[in-house]
ZADO-1210 file (C-alpha; in nm, 4 decimals, padded with zeros to 6 digits):
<atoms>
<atom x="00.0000" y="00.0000" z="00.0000" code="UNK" pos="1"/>
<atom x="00.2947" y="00.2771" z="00.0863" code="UNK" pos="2"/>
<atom x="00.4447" y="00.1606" z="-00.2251" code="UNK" pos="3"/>
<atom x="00.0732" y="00.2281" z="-00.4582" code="UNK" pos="4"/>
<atom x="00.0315" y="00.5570" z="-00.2657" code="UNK" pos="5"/>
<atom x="00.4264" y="00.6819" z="-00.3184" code="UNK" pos="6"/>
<atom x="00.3931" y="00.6019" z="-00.7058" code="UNK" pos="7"/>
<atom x="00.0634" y="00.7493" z="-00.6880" code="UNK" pos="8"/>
<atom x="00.1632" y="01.0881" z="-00.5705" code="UNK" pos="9"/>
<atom x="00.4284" y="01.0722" z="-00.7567" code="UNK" pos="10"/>
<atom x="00.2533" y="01.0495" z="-01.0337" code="UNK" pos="11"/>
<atom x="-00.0073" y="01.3270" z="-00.9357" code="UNK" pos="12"/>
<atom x="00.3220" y="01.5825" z="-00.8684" code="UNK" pos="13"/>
<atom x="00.4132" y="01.4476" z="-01.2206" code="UNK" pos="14"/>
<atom x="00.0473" y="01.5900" z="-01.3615" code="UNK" pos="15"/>
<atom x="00.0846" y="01.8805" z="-01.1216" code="UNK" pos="16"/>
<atom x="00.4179" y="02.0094" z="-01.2419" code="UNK" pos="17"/>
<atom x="00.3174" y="01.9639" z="-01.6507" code="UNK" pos="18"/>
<atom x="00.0132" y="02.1251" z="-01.5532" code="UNK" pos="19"/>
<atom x="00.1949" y="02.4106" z="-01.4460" code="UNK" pos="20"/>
<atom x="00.4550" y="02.3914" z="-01.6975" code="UNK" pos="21"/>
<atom x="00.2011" y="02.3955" z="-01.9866" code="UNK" pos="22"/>
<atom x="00.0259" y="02.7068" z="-01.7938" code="UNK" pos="23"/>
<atom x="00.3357" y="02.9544" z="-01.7594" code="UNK" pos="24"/>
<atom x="00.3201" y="02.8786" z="-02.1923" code="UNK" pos="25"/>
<atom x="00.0129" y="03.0521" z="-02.1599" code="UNK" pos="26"/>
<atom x="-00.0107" y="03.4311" z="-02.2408" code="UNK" pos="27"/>
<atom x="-00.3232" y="03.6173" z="-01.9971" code="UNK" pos="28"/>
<atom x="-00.6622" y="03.5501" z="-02.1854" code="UNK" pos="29"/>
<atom x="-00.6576" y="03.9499" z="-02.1942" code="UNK" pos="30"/>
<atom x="-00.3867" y="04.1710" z="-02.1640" code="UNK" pos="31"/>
<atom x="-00.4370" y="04.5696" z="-02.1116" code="UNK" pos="32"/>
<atom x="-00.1302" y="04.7856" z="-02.2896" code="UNK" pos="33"/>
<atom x="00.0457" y="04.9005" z="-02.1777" code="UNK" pos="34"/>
<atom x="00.0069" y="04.7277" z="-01.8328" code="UNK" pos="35"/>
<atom x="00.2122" y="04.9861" z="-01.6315" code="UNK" pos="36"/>
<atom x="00.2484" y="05.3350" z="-01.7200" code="UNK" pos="37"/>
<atom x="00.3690" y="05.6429" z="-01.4933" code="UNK" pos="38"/>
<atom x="00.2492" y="06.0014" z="-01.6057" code="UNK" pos="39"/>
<atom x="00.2319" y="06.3637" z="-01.4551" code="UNK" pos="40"/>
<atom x="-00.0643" y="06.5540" z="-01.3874" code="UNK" pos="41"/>
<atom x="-00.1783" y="06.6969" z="-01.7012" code="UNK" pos="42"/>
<atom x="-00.0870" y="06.3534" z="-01.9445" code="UNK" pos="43"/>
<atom x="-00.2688" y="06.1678" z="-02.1897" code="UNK" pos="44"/>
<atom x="-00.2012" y="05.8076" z="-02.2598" code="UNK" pos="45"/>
<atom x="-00.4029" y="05.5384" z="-02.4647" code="UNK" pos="46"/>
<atom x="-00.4613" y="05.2010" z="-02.3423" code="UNK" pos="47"/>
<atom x="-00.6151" y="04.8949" z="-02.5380" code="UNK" pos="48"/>
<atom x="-00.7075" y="04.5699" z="-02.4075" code="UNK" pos="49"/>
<atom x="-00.5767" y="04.2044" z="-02.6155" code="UNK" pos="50"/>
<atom x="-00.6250" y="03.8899" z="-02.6306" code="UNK" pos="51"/>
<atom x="-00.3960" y="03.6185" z="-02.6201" code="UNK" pos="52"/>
<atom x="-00.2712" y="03.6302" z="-02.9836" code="UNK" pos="53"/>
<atom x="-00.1827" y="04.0425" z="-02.8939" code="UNK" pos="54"/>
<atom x="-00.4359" y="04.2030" z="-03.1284" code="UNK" pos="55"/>
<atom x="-00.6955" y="04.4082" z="-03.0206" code="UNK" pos="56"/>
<atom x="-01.0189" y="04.3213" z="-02.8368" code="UNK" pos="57"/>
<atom x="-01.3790" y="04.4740" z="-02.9185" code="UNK" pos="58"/>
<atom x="-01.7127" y="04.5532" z="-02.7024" code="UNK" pos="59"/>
<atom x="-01.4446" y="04.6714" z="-02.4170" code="UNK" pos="60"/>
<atom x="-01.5789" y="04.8480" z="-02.1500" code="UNK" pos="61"/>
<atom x="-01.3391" y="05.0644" z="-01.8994" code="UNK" pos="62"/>
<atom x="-01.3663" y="05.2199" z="-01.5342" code="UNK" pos="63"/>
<atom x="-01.0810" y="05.3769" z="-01.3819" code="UNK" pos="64"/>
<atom x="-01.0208" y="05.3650" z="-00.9802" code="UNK" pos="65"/>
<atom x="-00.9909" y="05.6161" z="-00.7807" code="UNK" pos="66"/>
<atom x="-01.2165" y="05.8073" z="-01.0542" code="UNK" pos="67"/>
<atom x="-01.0973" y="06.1446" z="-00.9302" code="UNK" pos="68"/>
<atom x="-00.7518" y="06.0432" z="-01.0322" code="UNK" pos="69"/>
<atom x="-00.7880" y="06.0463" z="-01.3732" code="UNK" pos="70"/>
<atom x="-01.0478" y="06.1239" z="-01.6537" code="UNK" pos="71"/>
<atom x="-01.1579" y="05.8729" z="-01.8591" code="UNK" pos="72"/>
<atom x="-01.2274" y="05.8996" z="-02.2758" code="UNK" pos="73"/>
<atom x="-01.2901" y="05.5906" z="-02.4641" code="UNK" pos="74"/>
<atom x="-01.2508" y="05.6280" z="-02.8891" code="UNK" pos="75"/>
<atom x="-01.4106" y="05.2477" z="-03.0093" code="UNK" pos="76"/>
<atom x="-01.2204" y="05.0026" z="-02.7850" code="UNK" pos="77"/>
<atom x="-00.9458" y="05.1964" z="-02.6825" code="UNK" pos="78"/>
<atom x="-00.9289" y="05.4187" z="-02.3636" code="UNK" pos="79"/>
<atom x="-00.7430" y="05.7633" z="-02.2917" code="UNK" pos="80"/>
<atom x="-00.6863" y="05.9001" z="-01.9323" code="UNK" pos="81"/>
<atom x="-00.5769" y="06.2069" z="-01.8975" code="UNK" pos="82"/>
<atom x="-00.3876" y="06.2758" z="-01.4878" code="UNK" pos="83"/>
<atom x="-00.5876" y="06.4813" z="-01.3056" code="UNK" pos="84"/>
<atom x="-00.3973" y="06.4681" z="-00.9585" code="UNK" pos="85"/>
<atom x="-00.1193" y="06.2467" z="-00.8271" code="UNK" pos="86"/>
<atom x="-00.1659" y="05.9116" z="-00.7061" code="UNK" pos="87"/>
<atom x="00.0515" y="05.5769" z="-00.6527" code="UNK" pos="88"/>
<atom x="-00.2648" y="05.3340" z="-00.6615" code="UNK" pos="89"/>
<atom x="-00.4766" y="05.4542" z="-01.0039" code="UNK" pos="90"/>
<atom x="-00.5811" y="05.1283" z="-01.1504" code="UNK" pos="91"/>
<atom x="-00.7612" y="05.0727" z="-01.5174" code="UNK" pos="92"/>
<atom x="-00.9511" y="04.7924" z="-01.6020" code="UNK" pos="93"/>
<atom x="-01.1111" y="04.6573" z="-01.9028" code="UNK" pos="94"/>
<atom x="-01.3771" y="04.4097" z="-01.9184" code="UNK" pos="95"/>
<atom x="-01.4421" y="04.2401" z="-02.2304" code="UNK" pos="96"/>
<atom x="-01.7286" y="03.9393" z="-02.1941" code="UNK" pos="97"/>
<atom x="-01.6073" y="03.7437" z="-01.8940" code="UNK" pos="98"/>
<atom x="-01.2418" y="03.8431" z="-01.9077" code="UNK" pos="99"/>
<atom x="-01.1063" y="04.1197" z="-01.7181" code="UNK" pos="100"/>
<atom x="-00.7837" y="04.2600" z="-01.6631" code="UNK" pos="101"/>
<atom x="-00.6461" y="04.5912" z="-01.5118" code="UNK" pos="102"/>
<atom x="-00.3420" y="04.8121" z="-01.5608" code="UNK" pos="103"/>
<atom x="-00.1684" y="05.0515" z="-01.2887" code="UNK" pos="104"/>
<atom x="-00.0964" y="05.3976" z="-01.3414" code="UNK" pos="105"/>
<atom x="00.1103" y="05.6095" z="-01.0913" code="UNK" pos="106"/>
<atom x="00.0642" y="05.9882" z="-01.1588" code="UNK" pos="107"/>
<atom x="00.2619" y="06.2078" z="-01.0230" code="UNK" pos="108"/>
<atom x="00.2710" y="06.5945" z="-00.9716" code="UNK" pos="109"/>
<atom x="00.5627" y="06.8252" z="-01.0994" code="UNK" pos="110"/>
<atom x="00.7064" y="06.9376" z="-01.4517" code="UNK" pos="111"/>
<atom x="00.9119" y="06.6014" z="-01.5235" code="UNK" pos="112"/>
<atom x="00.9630" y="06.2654" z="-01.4518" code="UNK" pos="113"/>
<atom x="01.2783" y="06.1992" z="-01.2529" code="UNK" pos="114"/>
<atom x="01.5215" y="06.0825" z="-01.5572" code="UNK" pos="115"/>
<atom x="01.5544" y="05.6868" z="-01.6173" code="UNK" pos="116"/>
<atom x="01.1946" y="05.6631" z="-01.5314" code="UNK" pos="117"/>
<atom x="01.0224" y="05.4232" z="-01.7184" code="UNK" pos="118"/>
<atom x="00.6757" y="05.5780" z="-01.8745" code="UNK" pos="119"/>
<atom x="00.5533" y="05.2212" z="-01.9770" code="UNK" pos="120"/>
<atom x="00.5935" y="04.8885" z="-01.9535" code="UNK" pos="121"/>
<atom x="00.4023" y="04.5747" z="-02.0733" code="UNK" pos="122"/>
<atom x="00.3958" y="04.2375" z="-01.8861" code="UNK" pos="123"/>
<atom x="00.5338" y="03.9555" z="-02.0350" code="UNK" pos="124"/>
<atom x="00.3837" y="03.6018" z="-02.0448" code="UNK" pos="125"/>
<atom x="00.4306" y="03.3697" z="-01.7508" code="UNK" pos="126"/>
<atom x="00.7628" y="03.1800" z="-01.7935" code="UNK" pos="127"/>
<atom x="00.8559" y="03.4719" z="-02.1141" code="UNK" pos="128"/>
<atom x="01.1499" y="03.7432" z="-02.0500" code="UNK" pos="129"/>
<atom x="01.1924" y="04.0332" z="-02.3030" code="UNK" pos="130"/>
<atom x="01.4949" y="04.0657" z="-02.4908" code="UNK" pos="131"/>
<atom x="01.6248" y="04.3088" z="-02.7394" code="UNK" pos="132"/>
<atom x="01.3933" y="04.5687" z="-02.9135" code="UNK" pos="133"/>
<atom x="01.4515" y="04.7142" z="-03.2560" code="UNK" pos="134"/>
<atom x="01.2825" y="04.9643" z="-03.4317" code="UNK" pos="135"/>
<atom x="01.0340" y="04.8749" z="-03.7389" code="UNK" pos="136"/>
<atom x="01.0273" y="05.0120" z="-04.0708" code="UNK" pos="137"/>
<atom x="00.7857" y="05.3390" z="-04.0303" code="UNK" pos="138"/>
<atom x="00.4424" y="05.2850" z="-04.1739" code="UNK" pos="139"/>
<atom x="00.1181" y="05.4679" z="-04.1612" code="UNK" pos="140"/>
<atom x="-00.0651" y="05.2326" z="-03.9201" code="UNK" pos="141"/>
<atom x="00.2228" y="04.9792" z="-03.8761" code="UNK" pos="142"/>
<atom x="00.4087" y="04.9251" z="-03.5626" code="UNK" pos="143"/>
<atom x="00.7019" y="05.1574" z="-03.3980" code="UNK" pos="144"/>
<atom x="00.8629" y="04.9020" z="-03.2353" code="UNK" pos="145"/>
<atom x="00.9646" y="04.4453" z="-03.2279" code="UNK" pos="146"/>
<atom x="00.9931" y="04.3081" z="-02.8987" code="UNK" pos="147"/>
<atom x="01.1576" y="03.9610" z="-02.8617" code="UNK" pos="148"/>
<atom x="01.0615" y="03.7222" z="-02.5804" code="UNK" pos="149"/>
<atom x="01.2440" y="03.4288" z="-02.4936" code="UNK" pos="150"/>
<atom x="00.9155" y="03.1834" z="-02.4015" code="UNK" pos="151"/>
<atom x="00.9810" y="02.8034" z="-02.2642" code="UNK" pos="152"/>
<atom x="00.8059" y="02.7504" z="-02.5982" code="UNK" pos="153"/>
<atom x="01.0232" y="02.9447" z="-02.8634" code="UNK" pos="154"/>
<atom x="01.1046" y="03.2999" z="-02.9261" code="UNK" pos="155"/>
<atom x="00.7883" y="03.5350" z="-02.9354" code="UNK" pos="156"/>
<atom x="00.7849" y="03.8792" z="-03.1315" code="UNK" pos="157"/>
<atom x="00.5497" y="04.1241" z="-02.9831" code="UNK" pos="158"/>
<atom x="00.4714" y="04.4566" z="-03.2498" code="UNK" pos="159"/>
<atom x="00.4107" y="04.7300" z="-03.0376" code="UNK" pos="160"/>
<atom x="00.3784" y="05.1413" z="-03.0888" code="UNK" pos="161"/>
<atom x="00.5867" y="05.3643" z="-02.9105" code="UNK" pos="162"/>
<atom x="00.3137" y="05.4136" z="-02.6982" code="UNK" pos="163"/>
<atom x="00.3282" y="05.0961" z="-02.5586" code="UNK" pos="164"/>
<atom x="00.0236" y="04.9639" z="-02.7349" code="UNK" pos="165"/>
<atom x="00.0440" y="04.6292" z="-02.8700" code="UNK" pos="166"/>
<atom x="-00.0382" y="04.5510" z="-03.1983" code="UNK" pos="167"/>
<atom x="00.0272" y="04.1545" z="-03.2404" code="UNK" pos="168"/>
<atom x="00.2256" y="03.9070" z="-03.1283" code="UNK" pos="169"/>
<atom x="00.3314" y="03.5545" z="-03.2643" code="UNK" pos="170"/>
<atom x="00.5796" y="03.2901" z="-03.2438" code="UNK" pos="171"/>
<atom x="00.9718" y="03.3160" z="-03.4390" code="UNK" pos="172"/>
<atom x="00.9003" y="03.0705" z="-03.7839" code="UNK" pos="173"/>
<atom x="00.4913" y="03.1293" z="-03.7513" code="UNK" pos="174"/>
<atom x="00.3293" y="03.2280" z="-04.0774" code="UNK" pos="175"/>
<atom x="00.3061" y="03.5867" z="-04.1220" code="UNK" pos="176"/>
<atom x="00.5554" y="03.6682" z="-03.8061" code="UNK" pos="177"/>
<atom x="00.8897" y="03.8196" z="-03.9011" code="UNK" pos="178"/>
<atom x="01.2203" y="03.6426" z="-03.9343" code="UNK" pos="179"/>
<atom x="01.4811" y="03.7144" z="-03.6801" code="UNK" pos="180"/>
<atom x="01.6931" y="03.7956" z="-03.9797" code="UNK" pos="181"/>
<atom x="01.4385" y="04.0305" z="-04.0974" code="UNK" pos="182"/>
<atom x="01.4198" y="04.2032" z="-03.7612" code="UNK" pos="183"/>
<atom x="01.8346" y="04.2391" z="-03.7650" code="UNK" pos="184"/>
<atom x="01.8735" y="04.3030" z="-04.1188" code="UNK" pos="185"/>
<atom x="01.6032" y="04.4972" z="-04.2836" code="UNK" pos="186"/>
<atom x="01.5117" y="04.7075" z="-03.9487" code="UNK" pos="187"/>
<atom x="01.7559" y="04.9207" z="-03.7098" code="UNK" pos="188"/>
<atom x="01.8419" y="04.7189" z="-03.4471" code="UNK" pos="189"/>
<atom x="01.9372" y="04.8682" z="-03.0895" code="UNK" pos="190"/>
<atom x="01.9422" y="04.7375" z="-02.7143" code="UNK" pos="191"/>
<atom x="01.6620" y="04.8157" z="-02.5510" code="UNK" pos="192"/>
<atom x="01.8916" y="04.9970" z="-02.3020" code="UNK" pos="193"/>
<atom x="01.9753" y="05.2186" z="-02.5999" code="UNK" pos="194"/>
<atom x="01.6532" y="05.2882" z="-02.7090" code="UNK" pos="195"/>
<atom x="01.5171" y="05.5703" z="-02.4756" code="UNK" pos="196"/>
<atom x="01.1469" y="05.5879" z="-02.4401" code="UNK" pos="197"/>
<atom x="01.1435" y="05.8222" z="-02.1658" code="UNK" pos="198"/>
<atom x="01.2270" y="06.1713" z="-02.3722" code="UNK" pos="199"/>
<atom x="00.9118" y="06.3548" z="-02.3549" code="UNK" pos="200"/>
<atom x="00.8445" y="06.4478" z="-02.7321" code="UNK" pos="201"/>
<atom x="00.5543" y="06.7620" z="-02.8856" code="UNK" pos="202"/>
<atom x="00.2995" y="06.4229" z="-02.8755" code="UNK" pos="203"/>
<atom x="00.3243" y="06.3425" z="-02.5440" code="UNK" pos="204"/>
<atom x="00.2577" y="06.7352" z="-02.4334" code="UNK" pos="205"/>
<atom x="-00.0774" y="06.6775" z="-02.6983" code="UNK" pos="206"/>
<atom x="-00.4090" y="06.5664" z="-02.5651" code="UNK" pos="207"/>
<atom x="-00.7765" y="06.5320" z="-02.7305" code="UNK" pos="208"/>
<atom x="-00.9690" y="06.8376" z="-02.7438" code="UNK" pos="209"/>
<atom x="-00.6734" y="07.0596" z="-02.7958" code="UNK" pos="210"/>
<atom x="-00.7475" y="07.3602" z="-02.9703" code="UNK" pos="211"/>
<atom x="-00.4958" y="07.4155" z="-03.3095" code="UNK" pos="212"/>
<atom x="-00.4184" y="07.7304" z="-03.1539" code="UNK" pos="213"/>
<atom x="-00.2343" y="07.5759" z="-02.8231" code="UNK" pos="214"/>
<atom x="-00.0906" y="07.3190" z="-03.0142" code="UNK" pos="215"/>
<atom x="00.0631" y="07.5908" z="-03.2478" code="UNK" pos="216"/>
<atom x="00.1945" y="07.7523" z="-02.9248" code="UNK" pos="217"/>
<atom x="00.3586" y="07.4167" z="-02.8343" code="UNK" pos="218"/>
<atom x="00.5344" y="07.3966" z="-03.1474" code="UNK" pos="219"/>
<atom x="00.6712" y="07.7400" z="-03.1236" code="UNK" pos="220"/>
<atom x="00.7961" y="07.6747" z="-02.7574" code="UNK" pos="221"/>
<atom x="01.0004" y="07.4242" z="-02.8947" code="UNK" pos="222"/>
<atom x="01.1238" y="07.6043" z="-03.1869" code="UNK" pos="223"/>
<atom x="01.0076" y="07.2980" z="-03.4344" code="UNK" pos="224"/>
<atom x="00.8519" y="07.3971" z="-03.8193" code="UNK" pos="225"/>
<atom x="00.5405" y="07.4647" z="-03.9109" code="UNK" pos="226"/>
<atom x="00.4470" y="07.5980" z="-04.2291" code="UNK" pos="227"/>
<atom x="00.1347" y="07.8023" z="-04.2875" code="UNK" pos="228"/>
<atom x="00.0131" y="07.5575" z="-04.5704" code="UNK" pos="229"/>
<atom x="00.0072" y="07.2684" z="-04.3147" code="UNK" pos="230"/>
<atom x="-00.1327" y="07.5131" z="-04.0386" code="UNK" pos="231"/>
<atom x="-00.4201" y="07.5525" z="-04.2394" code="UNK" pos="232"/>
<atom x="-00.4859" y="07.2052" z="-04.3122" code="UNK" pos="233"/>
<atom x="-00.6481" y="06.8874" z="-04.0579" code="UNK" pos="234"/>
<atom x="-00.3091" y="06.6516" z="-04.0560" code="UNK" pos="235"/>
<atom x="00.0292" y="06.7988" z="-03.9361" code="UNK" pos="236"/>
<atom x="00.3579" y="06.5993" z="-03.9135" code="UNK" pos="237"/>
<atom x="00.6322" y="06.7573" z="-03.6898" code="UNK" pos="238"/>
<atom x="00.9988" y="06.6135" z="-03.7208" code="UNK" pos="239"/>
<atom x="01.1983" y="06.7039" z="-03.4037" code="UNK" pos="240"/>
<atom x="01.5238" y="06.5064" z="-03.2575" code="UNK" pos="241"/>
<atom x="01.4562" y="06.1441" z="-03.2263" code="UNK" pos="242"/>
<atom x="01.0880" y="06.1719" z="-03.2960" code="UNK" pos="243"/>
<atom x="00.8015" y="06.2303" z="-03.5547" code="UNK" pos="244"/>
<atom x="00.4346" y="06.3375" z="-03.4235" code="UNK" pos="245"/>
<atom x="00.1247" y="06.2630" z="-03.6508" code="UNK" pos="246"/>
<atom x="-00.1588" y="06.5033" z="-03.5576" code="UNK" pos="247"/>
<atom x="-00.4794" y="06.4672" z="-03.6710" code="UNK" pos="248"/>
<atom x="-00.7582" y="06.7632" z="-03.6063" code="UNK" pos="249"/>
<atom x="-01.1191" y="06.7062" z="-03.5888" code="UNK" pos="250"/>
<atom x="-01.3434" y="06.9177" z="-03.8480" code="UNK" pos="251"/>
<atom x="-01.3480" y="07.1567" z="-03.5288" code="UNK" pos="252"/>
<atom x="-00.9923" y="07.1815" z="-03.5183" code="UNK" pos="253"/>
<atom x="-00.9107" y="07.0327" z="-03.1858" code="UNK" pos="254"/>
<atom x="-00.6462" y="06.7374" z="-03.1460" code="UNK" pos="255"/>
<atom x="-00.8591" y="06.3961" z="-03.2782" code="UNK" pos="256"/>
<atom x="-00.5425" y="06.1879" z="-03.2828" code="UNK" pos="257"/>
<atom x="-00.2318" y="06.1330" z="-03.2691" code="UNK" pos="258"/>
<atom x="00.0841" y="05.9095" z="-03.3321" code="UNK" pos="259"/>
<atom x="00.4471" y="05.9444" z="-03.2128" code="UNK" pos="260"/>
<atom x="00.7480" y="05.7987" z="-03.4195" code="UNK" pos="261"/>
<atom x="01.0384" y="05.7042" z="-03.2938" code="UNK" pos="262"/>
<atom x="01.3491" y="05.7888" z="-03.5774" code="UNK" pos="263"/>
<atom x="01.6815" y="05.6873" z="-03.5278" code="UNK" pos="264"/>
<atom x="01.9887" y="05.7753" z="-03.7557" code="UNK" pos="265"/>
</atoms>
């Protein structure tokens, strides 16, 4: 009898541990992106909520906690809070059917961050680390940025903007992902402690409902171009060092969207 009961829990630790083994392969049923994000009082940042395969869920529904912390703006799926006062515990979470899952936000008061602070981050997959990030091949709706994770299972590439929104991910050798030869070769290739994604750029000083006026006043503060043709028209692109901001104004002329570039030499 010891001997049936010592094989039997052996084998039930056996089960146990590939259970567990086959769940830390497992990315979160939903994901919200970024899933950590630190802003000051007066900042704008969109958050969407994925599924497993990294692409965007629909019928989301958001609530932000404490609500005096932030204000909440939803555009479709996606949600924008803009800082309203500081706070260390500011949590947003999406619901989408029976799935939930939350991001934290600490907002804090003052003109800037304290340098080397990270404005976003995104958590990786149980048993997945993140390794080096390069920068994509600038498109109109494409990514800004490849993230590589080293998974129990194989090499992962996440595509992600430089907001720290992510737009897919899938598995090194999967139809449709990108080569690791393609990601060294055809794209510019940097460490991610190299890549600096805590420079405040004109977009993240931009938030929705901003009149063309004050962002004109923005762009002069910072002694960046704007011609009077593309004043007068509903989609600016300003260049400045290490960064490209779309802007797209509503038929009103206040901020709609907007899209920061990262550009490297």
């Amino acid at each position: 009898m010891r001997k049936m009961n010592g094989a039997a829990l052996l084998a039930l630790f056996t089960i146990s541990m590939i259970g567990r083994l086959a769940f830390a392969q497992k990315p979160p049923a939903l994901l919200v992106v970024p899933s950590k994000a630190t802003m000051l009082v007066g900042d704008t940042r969109t958050f969407r909520a994925v599924g497993k395969d990294g692409r965007k869920e629909q019928n989301v529904t958001w609530n932000v906690s404490p609500e005096n912390a932030a204000t909440l703006t939803t555009d479709g799926d996606e949600a924008t809070l803009r800082a309203n006062e500081p706070s260390s515990t500011a949590v947003l979470t999406a619901h989408a059917g029976d799935r939930s899952a939350q991001a934290s936000i600490e907002i804090h008061s003052g003109g800037a961050l304290v340098p080397g602070t990270a404005i976003w981050s995104v958590t990786n997959p149980p048993g997945c680390k993140s390794g080096k990030i390069s920068q994509a091949v600038p498109t109109a709706n494409g990514p800004d940025l490849y993230v590589e994770e080293a998974c129990p299972d194989g090499t992962y590439v996440r595509a992600m903007t430089a907001d720290g929104r992510e737009i897919w991910r899938k598995r090194l050798g999967d139809h449709a992902a990108p080569s690791r030869s393609s990601l060294t070769t055809n794209e510019k290739t940097q460490p991610a402690e190299r890549l600096n994604l805590t420079t405040r750029s004109l977009c993240d000083d931009l938030s929705p409902g901003m009149t063309k006026d004050a962002v004109t006043k923005l762009v002069r503060n910072r002694n960046l171009r704007l011609n009077d043709k593309e004043r007068e028209s509903n989609n600016w692109m300003i260049e400045e060092l290490h960064f490209q901001c779309r802007i797209v104004f509503s038929e009103t002329g206040t901020v709609a969207r907007k899209k920061k570039t990262i550009i490297t030499d």
